[in-house]
C-alpha positions in Angstrom: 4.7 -6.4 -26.2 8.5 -6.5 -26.9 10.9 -9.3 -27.4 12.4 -8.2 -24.0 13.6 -11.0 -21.7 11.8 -10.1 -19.2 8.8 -10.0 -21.2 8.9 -13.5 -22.7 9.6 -15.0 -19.6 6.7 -13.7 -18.0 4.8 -14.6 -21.0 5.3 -18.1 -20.3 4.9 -17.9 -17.0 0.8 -17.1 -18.0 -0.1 -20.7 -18.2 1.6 -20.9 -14.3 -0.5 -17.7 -13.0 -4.0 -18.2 -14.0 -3.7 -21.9 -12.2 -2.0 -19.9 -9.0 -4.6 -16.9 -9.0 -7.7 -20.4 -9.9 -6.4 -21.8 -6.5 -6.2 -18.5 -4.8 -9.7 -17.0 -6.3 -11.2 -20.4 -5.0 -11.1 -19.4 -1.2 -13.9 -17.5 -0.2 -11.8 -15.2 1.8 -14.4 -12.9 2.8 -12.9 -11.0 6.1 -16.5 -10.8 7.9 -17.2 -13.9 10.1 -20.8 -13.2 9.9 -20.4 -14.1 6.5 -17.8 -16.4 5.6 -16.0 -18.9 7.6 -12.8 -17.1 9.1 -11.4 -20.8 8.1 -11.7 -19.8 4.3 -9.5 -16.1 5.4 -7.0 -18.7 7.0 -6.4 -20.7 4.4 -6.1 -18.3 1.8 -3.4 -16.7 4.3 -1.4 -20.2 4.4 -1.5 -20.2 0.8 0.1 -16.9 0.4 2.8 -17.4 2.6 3.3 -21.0 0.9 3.6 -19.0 -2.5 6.3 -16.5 -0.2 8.5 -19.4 1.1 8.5 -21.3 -2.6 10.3 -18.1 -4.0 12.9 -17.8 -1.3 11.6 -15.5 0.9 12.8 -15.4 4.7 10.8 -14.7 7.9 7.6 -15.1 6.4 4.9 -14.7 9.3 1.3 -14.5 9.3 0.9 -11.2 11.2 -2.1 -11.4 13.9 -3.4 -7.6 13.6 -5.4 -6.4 15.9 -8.8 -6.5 14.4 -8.3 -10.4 14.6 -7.7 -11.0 10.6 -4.0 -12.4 9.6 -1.7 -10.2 6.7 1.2 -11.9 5.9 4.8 -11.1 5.3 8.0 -11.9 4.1 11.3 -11.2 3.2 13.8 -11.9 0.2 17.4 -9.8 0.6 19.2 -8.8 -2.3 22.4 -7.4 -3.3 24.3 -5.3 -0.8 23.7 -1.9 -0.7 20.9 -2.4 -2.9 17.1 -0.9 -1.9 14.6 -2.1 -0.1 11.0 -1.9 -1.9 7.5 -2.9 -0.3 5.3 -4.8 -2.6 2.0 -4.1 -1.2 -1.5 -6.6 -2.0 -4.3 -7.9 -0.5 -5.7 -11.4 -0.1 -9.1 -10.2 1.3 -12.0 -9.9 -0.9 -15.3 -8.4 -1.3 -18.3 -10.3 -0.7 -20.2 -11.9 -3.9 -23.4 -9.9 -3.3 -26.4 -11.6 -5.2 -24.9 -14.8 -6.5 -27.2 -15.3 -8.9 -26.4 -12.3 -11.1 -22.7 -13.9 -11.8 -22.7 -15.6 -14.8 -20.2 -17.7 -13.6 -19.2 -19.0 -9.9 -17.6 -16.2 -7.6 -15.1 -18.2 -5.9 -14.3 -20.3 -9.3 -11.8 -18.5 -12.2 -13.9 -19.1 -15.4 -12.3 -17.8 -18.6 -14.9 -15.5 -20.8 -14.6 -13.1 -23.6 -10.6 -13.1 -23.1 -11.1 -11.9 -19.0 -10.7 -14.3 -16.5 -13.9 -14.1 -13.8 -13.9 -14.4 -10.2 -14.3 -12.4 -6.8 -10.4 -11.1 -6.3 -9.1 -11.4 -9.7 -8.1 -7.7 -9.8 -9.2 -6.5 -6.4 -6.4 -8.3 -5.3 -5.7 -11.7 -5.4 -4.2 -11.3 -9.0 -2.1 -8.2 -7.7 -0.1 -11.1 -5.7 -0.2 -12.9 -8.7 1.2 -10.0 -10.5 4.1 -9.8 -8.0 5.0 -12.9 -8.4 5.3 -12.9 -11.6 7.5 -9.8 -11.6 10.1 -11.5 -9.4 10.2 -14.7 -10.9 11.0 -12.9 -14.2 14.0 -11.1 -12.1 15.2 -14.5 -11.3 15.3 -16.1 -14.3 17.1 -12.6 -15.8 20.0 -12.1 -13.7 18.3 -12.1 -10.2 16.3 -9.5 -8.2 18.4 -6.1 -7.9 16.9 -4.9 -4.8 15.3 -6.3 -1.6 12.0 -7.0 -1.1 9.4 -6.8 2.0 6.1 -8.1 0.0 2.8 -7.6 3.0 -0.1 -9.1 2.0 -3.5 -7.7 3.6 -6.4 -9.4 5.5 -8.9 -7.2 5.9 -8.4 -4.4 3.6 -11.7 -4.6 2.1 -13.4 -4.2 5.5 -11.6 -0.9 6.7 -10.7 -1.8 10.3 -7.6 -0.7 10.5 -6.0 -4.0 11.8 -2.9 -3.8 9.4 -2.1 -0.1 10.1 -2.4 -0.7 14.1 0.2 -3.2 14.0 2.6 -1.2 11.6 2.1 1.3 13.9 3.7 -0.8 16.6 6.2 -2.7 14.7 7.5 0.5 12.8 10.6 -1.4 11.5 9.1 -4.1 9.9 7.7 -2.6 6.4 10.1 0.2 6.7 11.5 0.6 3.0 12.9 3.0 0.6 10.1 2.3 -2.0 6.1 1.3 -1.6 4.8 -0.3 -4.6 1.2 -0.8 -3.8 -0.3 -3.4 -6.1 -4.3 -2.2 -5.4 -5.4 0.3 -7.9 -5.5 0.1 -11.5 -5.1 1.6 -15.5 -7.5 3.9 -16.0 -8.4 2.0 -18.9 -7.2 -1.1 -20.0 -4.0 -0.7 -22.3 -3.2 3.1 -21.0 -0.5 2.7 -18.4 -1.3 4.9 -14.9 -0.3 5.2 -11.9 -2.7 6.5 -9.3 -1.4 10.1 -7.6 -4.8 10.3 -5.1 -7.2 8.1 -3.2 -10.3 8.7 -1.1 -10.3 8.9 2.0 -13.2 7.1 3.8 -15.3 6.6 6.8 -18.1 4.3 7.2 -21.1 5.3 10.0 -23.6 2.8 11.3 -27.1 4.7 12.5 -30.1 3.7 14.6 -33.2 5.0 14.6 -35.3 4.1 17.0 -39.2 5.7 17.4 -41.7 2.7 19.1 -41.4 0.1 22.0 -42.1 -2.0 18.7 -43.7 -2.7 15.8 -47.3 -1.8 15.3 -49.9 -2.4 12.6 -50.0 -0.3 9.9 -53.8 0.3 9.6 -54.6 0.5 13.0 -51.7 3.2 14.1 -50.1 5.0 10.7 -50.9 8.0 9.7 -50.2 8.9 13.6 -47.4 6.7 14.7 -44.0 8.0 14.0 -42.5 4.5 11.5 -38.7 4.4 12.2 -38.2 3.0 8.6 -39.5 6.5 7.0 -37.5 8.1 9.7 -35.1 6.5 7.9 -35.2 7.2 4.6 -35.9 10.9 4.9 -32.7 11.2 7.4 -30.7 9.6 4.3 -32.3 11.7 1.6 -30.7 15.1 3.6 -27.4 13.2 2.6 -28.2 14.3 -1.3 -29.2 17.7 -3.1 -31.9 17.1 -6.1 -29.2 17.0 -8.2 -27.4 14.3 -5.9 -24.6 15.9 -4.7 -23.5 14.9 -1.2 -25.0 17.1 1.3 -23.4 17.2 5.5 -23.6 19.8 7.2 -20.2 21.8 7.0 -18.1 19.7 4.6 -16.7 21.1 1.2 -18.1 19.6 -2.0 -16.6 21.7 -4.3 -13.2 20.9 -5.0 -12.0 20.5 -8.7 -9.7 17.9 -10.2 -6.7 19.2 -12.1 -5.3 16.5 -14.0 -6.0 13.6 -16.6 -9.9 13.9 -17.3 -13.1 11.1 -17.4 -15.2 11.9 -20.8 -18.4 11.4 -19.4 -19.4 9.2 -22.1 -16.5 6.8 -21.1 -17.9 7.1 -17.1 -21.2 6.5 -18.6 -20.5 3.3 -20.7 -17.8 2.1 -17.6 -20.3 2.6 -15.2 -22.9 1.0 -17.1 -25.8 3.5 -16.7 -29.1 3.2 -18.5 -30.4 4.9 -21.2 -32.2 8.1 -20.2 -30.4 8.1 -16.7 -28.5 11.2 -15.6 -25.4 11.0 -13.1 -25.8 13.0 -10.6 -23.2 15.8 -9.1 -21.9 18.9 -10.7 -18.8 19.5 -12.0 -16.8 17.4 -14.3 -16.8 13.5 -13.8 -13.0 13.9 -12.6 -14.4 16.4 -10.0 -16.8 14.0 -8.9 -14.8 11.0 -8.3 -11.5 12.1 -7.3 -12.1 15.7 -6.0 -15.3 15.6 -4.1 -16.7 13.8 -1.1 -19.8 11.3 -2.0 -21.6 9.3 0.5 -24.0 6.0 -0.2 -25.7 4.0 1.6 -24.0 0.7 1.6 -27.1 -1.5 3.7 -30.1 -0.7 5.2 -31.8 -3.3 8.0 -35.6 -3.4 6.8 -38.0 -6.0 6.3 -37.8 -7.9 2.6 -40.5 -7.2 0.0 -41.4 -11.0 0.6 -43.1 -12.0 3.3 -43.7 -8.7 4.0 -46.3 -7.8 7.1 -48.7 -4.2 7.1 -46.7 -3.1 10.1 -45.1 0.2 11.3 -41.4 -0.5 11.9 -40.2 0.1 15.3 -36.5 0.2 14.5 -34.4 1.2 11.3 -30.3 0.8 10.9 -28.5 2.0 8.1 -24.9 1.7 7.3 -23.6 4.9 5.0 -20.1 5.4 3.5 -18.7 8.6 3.0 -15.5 8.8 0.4 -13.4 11.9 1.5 -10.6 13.4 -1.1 -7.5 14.8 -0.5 -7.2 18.1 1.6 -9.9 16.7 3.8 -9.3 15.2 7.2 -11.4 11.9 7.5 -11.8 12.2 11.5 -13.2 15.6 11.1 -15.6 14.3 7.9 -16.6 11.7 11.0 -17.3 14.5 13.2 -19.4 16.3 10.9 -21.3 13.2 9.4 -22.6 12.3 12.7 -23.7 15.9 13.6 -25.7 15.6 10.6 -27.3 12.7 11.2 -28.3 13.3 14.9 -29.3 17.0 13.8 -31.5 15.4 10.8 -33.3 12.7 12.3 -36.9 13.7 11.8 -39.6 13.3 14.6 -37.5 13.5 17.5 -36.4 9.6 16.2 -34.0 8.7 19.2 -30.7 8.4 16.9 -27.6 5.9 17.9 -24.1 6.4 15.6 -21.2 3.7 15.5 -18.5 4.2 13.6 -17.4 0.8 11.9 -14.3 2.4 9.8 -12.1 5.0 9.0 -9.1 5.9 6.8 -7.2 9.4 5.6 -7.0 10.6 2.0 -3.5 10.5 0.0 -1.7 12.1 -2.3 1.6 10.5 -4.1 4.4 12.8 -4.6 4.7 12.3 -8.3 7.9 14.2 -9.0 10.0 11.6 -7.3 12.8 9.5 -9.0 11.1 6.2 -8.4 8.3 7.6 -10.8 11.1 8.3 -13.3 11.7 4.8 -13.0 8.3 3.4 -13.2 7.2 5.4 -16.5 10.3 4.3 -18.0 8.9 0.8 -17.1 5.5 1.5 -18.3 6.4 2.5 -21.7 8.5 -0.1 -22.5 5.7 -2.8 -21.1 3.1 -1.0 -23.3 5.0 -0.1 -26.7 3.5 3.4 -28.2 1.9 4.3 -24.6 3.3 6.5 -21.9 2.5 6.6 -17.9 -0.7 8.2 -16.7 -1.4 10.1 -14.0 -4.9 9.5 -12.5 -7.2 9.9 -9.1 -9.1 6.8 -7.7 -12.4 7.6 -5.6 -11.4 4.4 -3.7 -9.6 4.4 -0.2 -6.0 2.5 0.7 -6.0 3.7 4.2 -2.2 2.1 4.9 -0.9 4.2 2.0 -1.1 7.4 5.1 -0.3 4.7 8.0 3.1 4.1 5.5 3.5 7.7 4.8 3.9 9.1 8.2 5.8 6.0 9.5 8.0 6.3 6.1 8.2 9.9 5.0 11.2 9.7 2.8 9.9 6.4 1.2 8.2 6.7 -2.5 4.8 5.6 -2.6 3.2 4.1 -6.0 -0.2 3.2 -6.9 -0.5 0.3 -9.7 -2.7 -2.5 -10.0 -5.3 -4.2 -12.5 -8.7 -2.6 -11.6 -9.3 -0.7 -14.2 -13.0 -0.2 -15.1 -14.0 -3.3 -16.8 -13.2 -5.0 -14.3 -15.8 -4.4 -12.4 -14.5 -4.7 -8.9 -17.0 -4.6 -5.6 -19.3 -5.7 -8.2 -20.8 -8.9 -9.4 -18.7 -10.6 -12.4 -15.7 -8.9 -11.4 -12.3 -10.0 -13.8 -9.2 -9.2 -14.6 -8.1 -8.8 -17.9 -4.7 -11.3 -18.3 -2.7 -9.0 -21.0 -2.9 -6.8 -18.3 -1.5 -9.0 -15.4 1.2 -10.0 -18.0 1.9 -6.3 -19.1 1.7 -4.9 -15.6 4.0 -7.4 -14.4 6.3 -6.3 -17.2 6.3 -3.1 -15.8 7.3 -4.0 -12.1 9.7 -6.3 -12.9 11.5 -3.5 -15.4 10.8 -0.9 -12.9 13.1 -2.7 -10.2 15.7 -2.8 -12.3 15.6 0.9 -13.4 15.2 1.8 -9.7 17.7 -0.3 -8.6 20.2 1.2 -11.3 19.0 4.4 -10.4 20.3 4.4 -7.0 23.5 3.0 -8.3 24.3 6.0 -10.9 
């Protein structure tokens, strides 16, 4: 790191983050009532708009989107004449999964092997943090040089859309000349990136239904159609052998033109065993950031324990299907649910909800706010320059923002880069790279707000 202003003063603002991002990290901000209290989404909403108002910022309102969740916003002007730049995070988080694989609690920020560990320390309750930080450093070096809309997101992990319905309606309020969205990641840590395409996404609930109900295993199967095997031979048409995704009608073999993933460097960040093959074709870069893949994120069936000999009556699966760039997500929809109704074996009466949906996007990287941002990148990580990189993960505001914005320039930054680990249990962030990152934003709006000067 250099002996920049900026850089020392974020530097000792460390000590100041990692309490904020502890108090932040501590609400279970899960945005699933089933789950979670929606109590614990509230508070961590109150919080961020607290942390808004304590650095000046005007109009700050917690936003009630559609889908019932809260995103908050706010407001600090700057010069006149200067631009206006969207910071972009969200307070939301992924549910723990098993608790009992974390080492340490989910919703407490433990320091370990120099990360800090928690549910939402990179994916993105320390992307707030790392906002913060930027502007704080600004105003302790001559002020902020342009104005800044910061939104921060309620249900963003869930996909339901409630944040891009209401920009949709109030058009004017995130309207800026600039989107910096805090939610991706390096693509590994110390190699500055930006993020030129996401995923799209949708996410299909199916039903199978084959019995008026359950029926014992000895005395009917072998005859009896079971809707849990239904089930898992309906999902197995989802995958070749080789475990490339499989609907009906959609493209799967797109090819990635940019920065590459060694595939021992996917293997070791993914963490696969010994002896296990990953499954696609193509390069690693294909598969992630090129080509649609589907999972299936939940399956209703009975638990191992406590187990009965019975033939399952009903089966419900939830799937995920990540669609890239040059593919439209509704259509992907369309042909998802044709295969599953067409697939269902047995004549299996077959019911499809769709839970979620967002488009694919692609940055314009040629744009003078990316000037801006690898000038900042280079100087926040001495001897490295900017990245260019894919992410198999979905934003689906980015497209909400870039059809209500066209002329504003979108950039993807953010500290989930693969260590740490994020939708996963023992998710961290790595804290040289919240400090270093927020380097980088702070010097980036000052070279974009001097660019629109000269």
């Amino acid at each position: 790191m250099t002996a920049h202003p900026i850089s020392e003063t974020i530097a000792s603002l460390m000590p100041r983050a990692k309490a904020e991002l502890t108090e932040l990290v501590a609400f279970q901000s899960v945005a699933d009532p089933a789950q979670f209290p929606k109590s614990e989404c509230e508070a961590a909403a109150a919080w961020v708009a607290d942390a808004l108002r304590a650095e000046d910022f005007q109009d700050v309102a917690l936003l009630d989107t559609p889908d019932g969740t809260q995103s908050v916003y706010g407001f600090l002007p700057g010069p006149a004449g200067a631009p206006t730049v969207l910071l972009y995070a969200h307070y939301d988080v992924q549910p723990p999964l098993d608790e009992s694989a974390w080492i340490s609690p989910p919703f407490e920020l433990t320091e370990r092997e120099g990360r800090w560990f928690g549910r939402g320390a990179a994916d993105c309750k320390g992307g707030f943090i790392m906002h913060l930080l930027a502007l704080r450093a600004l105003k302790a070096n001559g002020g902020v040089p342009v104005s800044v809309k910061v939104i921060a997101e309620g249900s963003e992990e869930q996909g339901t859309g409630g944040l891009e319905r209401y920009a949709e309606a109030h058009p004017e309020l995130l309207a800026a000349d600039t989107i910096v969205i805090g939610d991706t990641g390096n693509f590994r840590v110390g190699l500055p990136t930006v993020t030129a395409t996401l995923r799209g996404m949708t996410m299909l609930r199916v039903t199978l239904d084959t019995l008026e109900g359950n029926l014992h295993s000895g005395q009917f199967g072998g005859a009896a159609p079971d809707a849990l095997a239904a089930m898992i031979q309906l999902l197995a048409s989802l995958r070749a052998e080789d475990g490339t995704t499989t609907v009906d009608g959609l493209t799967t073999d797109a090819e990635w033109d940019g920065l590459q993933y060694p595939e021992s460097d996917f293997r070791k960040d993914a963490k696969v065993l010994d002896g296990v093959e990953l499954i696609g074709t193509g390069t690693v870069a294909d598969r992630i950031w090129a080509r649609p893949a589907v999972t299936v994120i939940g399956i209703d069936c009975p638990p191992v324990v406590g187990a009965t000999p019975s033939l399952q009556a009903s089966a419900r699966a939830q799937i995920s299907l990540r669609v890239p760039p040059g593919q439209d997500a509704a259509e992907a929809t369309k042909l998802l649910t044709a295969h599953l109704k067409a697939h269902a074996p047995w004549g299996a009466k077959v019911s499809v909800e769709q839970v979620g949906q967002g488009q694919a996007f692609r940055a314009d990287t040629s744009s003078p706010a990316y000037t801006s941002m690898a000038q900042a990148m280079e100087a926040a990580y001495p001897g490295e320059k900017m990245q260019t990189s894919g992410m198999g993960g979905s934003i689906p505001l980015c497209n909400t923002l870039a059809a209500l914005y066209p002329e504003a320039e979108i950039l993807l930054i953010g500290l989930s880069e693969p260590e740490a680990q994020i939708h996963a249990v023992n998710e961290s962030v790595s804290p040289e790279e919240l400090e270093r990152l927020s380097v980088a934003e702070a010097l980036f709006l000052q070279n974009y707000a001097e660019s629109k000067r000269s």
